[in-house]
ChimeraX commands (.cxc) that place a marker at each C-alpha (Angstrom):
marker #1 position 0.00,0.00,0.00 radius 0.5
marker #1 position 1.24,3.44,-0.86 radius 0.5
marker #1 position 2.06,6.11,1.43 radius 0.5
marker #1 position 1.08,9.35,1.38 radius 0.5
marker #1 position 3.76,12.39,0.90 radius 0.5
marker #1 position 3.97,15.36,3.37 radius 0.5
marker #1 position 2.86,18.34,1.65 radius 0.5
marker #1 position 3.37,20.75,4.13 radius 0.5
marker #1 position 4.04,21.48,8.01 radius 0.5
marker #1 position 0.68,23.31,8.59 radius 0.5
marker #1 position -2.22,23.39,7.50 radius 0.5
marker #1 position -3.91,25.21,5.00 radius 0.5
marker #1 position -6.83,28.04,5.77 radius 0.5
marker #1 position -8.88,28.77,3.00 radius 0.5
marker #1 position -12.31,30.43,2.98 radius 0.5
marker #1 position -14.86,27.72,0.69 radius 0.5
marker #1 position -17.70,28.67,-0.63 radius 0.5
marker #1 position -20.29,26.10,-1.30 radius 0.5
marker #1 position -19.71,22.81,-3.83 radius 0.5
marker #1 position -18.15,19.34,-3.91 radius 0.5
marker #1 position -14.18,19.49,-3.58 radius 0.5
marker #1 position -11.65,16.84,-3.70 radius 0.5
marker #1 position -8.53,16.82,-1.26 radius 0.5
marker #1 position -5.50,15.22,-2.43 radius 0.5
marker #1 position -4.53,12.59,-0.23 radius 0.5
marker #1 position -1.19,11.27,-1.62 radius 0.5
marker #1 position 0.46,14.93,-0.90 radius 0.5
marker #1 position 1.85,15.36,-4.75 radius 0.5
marker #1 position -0.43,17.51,-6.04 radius 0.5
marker #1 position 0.96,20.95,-7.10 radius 0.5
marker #1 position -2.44,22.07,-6.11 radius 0.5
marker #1 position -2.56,21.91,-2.32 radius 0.5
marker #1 position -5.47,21.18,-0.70 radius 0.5
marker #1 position -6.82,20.53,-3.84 radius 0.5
marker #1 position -6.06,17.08,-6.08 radius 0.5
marker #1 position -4.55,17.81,-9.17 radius 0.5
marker #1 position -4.24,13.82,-10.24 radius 0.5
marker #1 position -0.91,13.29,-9.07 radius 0.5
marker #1 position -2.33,10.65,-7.43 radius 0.5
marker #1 position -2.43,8.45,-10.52 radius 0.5
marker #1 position -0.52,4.46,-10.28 radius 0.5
marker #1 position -0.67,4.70,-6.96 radius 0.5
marker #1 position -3.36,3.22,-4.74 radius 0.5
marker #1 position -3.96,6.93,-3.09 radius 0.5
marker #1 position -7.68,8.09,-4.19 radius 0.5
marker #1 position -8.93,11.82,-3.56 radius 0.5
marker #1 position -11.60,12.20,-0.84 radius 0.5
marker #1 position -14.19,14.18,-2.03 radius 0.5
marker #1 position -16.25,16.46,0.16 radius 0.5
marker #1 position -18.91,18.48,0.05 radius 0.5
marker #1 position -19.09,22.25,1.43 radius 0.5
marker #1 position -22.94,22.97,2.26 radius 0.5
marker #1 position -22.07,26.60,3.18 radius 0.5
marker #1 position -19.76,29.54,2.87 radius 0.5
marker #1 position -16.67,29.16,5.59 radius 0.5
marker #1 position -13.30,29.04,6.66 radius 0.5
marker #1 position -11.56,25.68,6.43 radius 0.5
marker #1 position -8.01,24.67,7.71 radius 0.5
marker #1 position -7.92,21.74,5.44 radius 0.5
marker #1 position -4.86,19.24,6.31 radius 0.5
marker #1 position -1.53,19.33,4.76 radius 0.5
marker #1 position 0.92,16.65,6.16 radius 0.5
marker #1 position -1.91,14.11,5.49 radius 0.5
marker #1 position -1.61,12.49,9.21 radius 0.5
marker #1 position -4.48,13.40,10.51 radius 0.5
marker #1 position -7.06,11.30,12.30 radius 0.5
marker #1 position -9.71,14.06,11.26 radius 0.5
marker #1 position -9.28,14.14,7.19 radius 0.5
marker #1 position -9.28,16.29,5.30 radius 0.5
marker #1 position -9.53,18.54,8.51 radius 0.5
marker #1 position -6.36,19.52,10.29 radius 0.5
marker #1 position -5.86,17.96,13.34 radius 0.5
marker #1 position -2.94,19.22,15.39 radius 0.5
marker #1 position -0.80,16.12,13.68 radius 0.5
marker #1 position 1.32,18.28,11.50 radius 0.5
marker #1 position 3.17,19.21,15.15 radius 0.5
marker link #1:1,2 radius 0.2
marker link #1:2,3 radius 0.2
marker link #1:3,4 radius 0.2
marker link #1:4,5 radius 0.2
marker link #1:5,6 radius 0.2
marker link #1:6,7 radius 0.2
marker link #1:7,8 radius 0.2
marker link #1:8,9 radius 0.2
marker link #1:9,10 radius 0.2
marker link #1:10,11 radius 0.2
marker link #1:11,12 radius 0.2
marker link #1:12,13 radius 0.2
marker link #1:13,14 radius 0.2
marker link #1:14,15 radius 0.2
marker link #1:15,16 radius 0.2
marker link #1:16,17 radius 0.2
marker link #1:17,18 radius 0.2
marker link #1:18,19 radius 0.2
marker link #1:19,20 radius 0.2
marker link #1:20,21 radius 0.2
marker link #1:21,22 radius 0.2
marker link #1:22,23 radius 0.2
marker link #1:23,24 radius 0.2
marker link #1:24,25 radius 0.2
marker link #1:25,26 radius 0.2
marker link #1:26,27 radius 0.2
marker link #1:27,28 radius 0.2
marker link #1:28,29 radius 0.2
marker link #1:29,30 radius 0.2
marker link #1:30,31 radius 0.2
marker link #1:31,32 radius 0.2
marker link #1:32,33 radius 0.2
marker link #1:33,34 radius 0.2
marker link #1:34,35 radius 0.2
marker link #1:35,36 radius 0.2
marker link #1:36,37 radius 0.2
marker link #1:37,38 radius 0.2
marker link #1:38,39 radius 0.2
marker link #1:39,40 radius 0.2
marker link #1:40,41 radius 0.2
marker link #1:41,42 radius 0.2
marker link #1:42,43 radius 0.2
marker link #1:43,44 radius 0.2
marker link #1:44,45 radius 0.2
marker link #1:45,46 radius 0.2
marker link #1:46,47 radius 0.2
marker link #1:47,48 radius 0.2
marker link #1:48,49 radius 0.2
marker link #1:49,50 radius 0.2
marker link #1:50,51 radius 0.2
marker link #1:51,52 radius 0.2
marker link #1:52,53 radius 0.2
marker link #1:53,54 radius 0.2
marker link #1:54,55 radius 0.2
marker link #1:55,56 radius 0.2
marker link #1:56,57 radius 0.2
marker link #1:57,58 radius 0.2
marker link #1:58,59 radius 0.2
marker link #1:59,60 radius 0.2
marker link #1:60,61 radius 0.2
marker link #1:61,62 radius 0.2
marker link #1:62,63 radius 0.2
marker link #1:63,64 radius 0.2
marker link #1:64,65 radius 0.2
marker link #1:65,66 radius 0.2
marker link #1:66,67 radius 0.2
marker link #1:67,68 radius 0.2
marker link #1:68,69 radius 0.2
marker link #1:69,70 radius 0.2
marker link #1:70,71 radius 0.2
marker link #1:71,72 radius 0.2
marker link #1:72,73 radius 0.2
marker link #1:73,74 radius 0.2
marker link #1:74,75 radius 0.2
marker link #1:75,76 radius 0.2
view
């Protein structure tokens, strides 16, 4: 089984407005939080989540936490 890649030693805060997103699990996306489909021959998938209303998300970026795609405190 693959193993994701650290993107990052924080997390990322971004302000979402409504719609269906997909967070790159695998960490190689040049598109952080986002999944750019870096992910591709490896057995990391996307998760995909939906945003029902306007607000501020600190999305995870090391891709340890127990929370995903929500930041956890795991990057420390």
């Amino acid at each position: 089984m693959d193993k994701p890649v650290r993107a990052g030693d924080a997390p990322i805060l971004k302000t979402m407005e409504p719609g269906e997103y997909y967070w790159c699990a695998c960490g190689k996306s040049a598109n952080q939080p986002f999944c750019d489909g870096s992910h591709k021959g490896t057995s990391i998938s996307p998760m995909p989540i939906k945003i029902a209303s306007k607000q501020d998300i600190f999305w995870c970026n090391c891709k340890q936490s127990k929370n995903k795609p929500f930041c956890d405190g795991s990057h420390k």
